[in-house]
C-alpha positions in Angstrom: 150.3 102.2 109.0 147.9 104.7 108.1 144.2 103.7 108.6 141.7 104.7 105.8 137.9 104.3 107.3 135.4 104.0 104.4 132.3 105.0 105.9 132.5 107.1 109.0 129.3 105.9 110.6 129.0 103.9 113.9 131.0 101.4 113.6 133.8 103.3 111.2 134.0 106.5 113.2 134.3 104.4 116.3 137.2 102.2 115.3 139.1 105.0 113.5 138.2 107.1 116.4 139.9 104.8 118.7 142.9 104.7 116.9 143.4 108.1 116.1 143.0 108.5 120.2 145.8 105.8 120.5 148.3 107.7 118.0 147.4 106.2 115.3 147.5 108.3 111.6 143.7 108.2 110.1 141.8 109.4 107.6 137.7 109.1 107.8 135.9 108.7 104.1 131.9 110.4 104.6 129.6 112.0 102.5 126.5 114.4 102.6 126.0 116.1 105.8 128.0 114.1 107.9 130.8 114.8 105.8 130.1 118.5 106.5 129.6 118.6 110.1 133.0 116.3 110.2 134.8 118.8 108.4 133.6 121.7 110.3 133.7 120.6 113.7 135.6 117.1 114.0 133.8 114.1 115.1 132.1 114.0 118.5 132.7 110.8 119.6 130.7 110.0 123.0 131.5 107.1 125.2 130.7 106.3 128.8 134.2 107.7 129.6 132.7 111.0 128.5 132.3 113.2 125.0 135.9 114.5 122.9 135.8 116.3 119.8 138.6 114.6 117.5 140.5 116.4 114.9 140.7 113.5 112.4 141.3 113.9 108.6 138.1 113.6 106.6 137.6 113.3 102.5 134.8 112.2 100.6 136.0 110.1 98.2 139.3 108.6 96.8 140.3 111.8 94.6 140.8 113.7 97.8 144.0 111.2 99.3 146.8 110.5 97.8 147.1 107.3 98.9 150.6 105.6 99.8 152.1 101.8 100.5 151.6 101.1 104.3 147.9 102.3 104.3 144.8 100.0 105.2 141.8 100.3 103.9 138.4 99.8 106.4 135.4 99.4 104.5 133.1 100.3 107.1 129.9 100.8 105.0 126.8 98.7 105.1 127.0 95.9 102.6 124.9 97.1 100.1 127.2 100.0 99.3 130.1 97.6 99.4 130.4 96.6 95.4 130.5 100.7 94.8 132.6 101.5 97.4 135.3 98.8 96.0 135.1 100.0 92.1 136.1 103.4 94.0 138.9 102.5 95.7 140.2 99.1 93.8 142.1 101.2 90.8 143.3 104.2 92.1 147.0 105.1 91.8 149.3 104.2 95.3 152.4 106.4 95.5 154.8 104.5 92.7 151.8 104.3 90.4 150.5 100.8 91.5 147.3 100.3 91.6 145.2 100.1 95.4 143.9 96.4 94.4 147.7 95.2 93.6 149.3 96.3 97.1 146.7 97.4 99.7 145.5 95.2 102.6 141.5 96.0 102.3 139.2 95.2 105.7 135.8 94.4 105.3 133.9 95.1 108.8 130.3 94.2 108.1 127.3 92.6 109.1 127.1 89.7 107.1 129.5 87.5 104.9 129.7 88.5 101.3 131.2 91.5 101.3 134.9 89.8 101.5 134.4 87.6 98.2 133.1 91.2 96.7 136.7 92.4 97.6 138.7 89.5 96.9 137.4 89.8 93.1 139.4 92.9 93.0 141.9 92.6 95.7 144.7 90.7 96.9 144.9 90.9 100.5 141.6 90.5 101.8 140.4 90.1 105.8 137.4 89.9 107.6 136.3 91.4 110.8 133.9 90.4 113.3 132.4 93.2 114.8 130.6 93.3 117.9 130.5 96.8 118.9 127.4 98.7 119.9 127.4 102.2 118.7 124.8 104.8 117.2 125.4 107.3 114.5 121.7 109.5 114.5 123.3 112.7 113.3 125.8 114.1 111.1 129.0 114.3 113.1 128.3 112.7 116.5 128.7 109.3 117.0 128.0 107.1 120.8 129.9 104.3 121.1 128.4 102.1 124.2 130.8 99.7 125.0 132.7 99.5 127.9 135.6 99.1 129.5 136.8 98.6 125.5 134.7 100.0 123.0 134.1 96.7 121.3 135.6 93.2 119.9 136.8 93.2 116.8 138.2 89.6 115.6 140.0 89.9 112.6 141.6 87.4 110.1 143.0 86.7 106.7 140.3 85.9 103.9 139.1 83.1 102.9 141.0 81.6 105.8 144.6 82.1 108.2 146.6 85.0 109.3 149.5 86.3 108.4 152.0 89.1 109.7 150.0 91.9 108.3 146.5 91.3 110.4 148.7 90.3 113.1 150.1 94.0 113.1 147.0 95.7 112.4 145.7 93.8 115.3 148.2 94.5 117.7 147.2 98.3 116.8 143.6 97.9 117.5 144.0 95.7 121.0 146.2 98.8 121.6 143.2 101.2 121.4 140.5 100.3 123.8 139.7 97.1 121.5 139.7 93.6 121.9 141.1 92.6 119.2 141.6 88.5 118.8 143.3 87.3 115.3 141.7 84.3 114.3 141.9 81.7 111.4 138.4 80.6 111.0 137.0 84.5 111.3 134.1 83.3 108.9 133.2 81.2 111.3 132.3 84.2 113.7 131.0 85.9 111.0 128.5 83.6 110.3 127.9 83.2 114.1 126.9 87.0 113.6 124.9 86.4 111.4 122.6 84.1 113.1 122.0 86.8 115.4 121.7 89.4 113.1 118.5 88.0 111.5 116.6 89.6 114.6 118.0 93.6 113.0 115.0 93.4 110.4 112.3 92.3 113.3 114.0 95.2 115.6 113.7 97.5 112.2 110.0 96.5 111.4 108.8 95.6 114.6 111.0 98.3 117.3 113.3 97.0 119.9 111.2 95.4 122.2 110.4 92.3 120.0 113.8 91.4 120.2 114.9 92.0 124.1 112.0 90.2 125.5 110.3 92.7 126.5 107.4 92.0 124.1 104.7 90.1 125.8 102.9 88.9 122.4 103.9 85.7 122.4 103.9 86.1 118.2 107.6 88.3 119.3 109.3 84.8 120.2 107.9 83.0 117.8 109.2 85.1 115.3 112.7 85.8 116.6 112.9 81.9 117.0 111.9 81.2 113.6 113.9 83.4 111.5 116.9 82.0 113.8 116.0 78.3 113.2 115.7 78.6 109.2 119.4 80.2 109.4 120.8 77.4 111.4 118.9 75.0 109.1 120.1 76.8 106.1 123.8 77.2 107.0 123.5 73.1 108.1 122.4 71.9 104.8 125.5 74.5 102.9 127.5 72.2 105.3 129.0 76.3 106.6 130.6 76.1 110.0 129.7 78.2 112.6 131.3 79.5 115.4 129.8 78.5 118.8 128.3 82.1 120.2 128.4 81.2 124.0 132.4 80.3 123.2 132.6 84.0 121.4 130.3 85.7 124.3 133.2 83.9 126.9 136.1 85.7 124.7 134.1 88.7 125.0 133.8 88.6 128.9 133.4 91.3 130.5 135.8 93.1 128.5 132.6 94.6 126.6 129.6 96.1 128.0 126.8 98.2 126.8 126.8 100.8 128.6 125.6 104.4 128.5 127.0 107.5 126.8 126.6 110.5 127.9 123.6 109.6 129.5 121.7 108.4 126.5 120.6 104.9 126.7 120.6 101.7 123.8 117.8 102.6 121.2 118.5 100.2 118.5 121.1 98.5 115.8 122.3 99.4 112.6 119.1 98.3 110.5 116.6 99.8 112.9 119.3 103.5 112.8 119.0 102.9 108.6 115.1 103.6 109.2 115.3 106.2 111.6 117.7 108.3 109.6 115.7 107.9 106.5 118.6 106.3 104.7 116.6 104.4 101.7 118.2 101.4 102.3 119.2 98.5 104.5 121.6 95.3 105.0 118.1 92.9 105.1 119.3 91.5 101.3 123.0 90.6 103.2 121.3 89.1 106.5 118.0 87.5 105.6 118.6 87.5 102.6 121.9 85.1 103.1 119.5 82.9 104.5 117.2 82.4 102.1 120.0 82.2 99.3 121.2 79.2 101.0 117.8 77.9 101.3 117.1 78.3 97.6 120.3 76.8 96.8 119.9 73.9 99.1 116.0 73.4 99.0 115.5 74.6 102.7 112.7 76.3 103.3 112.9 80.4 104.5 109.8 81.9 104.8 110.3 84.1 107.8 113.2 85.5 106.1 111.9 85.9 103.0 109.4 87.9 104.6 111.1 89.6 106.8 114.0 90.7 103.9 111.0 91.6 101.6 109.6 94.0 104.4 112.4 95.8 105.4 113.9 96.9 101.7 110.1 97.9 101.4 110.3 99.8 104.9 113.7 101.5 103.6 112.8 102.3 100.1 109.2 104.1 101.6 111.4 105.9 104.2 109.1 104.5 106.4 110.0 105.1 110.9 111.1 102.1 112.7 108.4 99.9 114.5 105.2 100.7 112.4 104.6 96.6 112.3 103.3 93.8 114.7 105.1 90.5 114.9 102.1 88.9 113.9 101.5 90.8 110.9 105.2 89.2 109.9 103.8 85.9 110.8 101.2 86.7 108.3 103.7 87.8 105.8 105.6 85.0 106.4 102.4 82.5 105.6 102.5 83.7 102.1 105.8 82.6 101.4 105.6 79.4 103.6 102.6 79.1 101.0 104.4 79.8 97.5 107.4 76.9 98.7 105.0 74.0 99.5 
């Protein structure tokens, strides 16, 4: 198998860094300056084992590979880039003239669960991933991954639901390079355990890192954190979406990954609160909050906080505005004014 990352930021460079490492043939997919620096000098991929510079293949876009049957596709983008990335990728020509969509297995390794009924409109083999892998991607061409002694879990499964042989290969080649790598039926069902947690990534974006680790006195932190988590579990309750126990998927986990630091820089923050600091002009919040307050709408569940917070944080993005320029209380507020328009 030949692995195709589509996107080559934290999370993409990272797995296909880890399998190029493990003798694995891969091809990273980047644009703009990281796509440069990639091309010029490899990726630097730092870990706690120490810093290598990695010769992999890099294109930026689908006219640069001729692609072939046995290849996998990673999407490894944010979510919001997802429905562009697939009208890329979906039609172009595998060697024998067939078309990507038709005979390609495509991954989708996102925050967040729509991004594998996006690919499923276009292709046939479709499967999740669960990712749970703390890495940074700050500037073009370096990339820390944190975790430790495996650079991350990665539980994968067939979409909508089940394995089959292909996953069960392409696991077996991930668990073989420094990943834990579980195949799993009910993926979604970690997925939307992620999720849950993932709600915090727009209060870390908005609000800086310390209103989600505890280490914000204001009381206003908890409350927040709490509420944004409590209208998800109401809102997935009420789709009647199951939802995979998080101290069961902490336990798989073990102490197989730790956050740890690389080359002697420690954890800033996660992907939403990076999409700010790089200036990116955009973030997942619509695929996270906004998830949750789709469900509510749909199921007449009230989601104020993540209205608010979803609101915020495409208005942080689109201003290019740094990370933690907002209290928690001034969310609260925010939040009041949608708690206000639903009653």
């Amino acid at each position: 198998m030949r692995y195709i990352i589509i996107g080559a930021g934290g999370i993409g460079a990272t797995i296909g860094g880890c399998l190029f490492q493990s003798g694995h043939e891969v091809v990273l997919v980047a644009r703009g300056a990281h796509l440069d620096a990639l091309r010029a000098h490899g990726l630097r991929l730092v870990t706690p084992l120490g810093a290598c510079s990695l010769g992999i293949p890099v294109v930026g876009g689908p006219g640069e590979v001729v692609l072939r049957e046995g290849d996998v596709l990673i999407i490894a983008t944010k979510t919001q880039d997802v429905e562009g990335v697939l009208g890329e990728w979906a039609w172009q020509p595998v060697a024998g003239g067939t078309a990507a969509a038709g005979v390609l297995p495509v991954i989708c390794a996102q925050n967040g669960v729509a991004s594998e009924r996006l690919a499923l409109r276009r292709f046939r083999q479709v499967y999740a991933m669960y990712v749970w892998l703390p890495a940074t991607h700050l500037e073009p061409g370096t990339v820390h991954a944190r975790g430790a002694p495996l650079a991350g879990m990665l539980g994968v499964g067939r979409y909508p639901s089940g394995t089959d042989a292909t996953i069960e290969r392409i696991g077996a080649d991930l668990a073989a390079s420094r990943l834990l790598a579980p195949v799993v039926a009910d993926v979604m069902r970690w997925k939307y355990a992620k999720l849950l947690g993932n709600l915090n990534n727009a209060i870390e974006a908005l609000c800086g890192p310390a209103a989600v680790r505890g280490a914000d006195p204001a009381a206003d932190a908890a409350e927040l954190c709490h509420r944004a988590r409590a209208e998800g579990i109401t809102a997935l309750a009420a789709a009647g979406i199951a939802v995979a126990d998080a101290a069961v998927l902490a336990a798989i986990r073990g102490d197989s990954v730790r956050m740890s630091q690389a080359d002697g820089a420690t954890w800033t923050g996660g992907s939403s609160w990076q999409s700010l600091t790089r200036g990116t002009g955009t973030i997942e919040a619509d695929f996270l909050n906004g998830e949750v307050a789709l469900l509510g709408r749909e199921h007449g569940v009230p989601t104020p906080v993540n209205q608010a917070l979803q609101r915020l944080a495409n208005e942080a993005a689109r201003a290019r505005r740094p990370p933690g320029f907002m209290t928690p209380g001034q969310v609260l507020a925010e939040a009041a004014l949608f708690d206000t328009l639903e009653t």
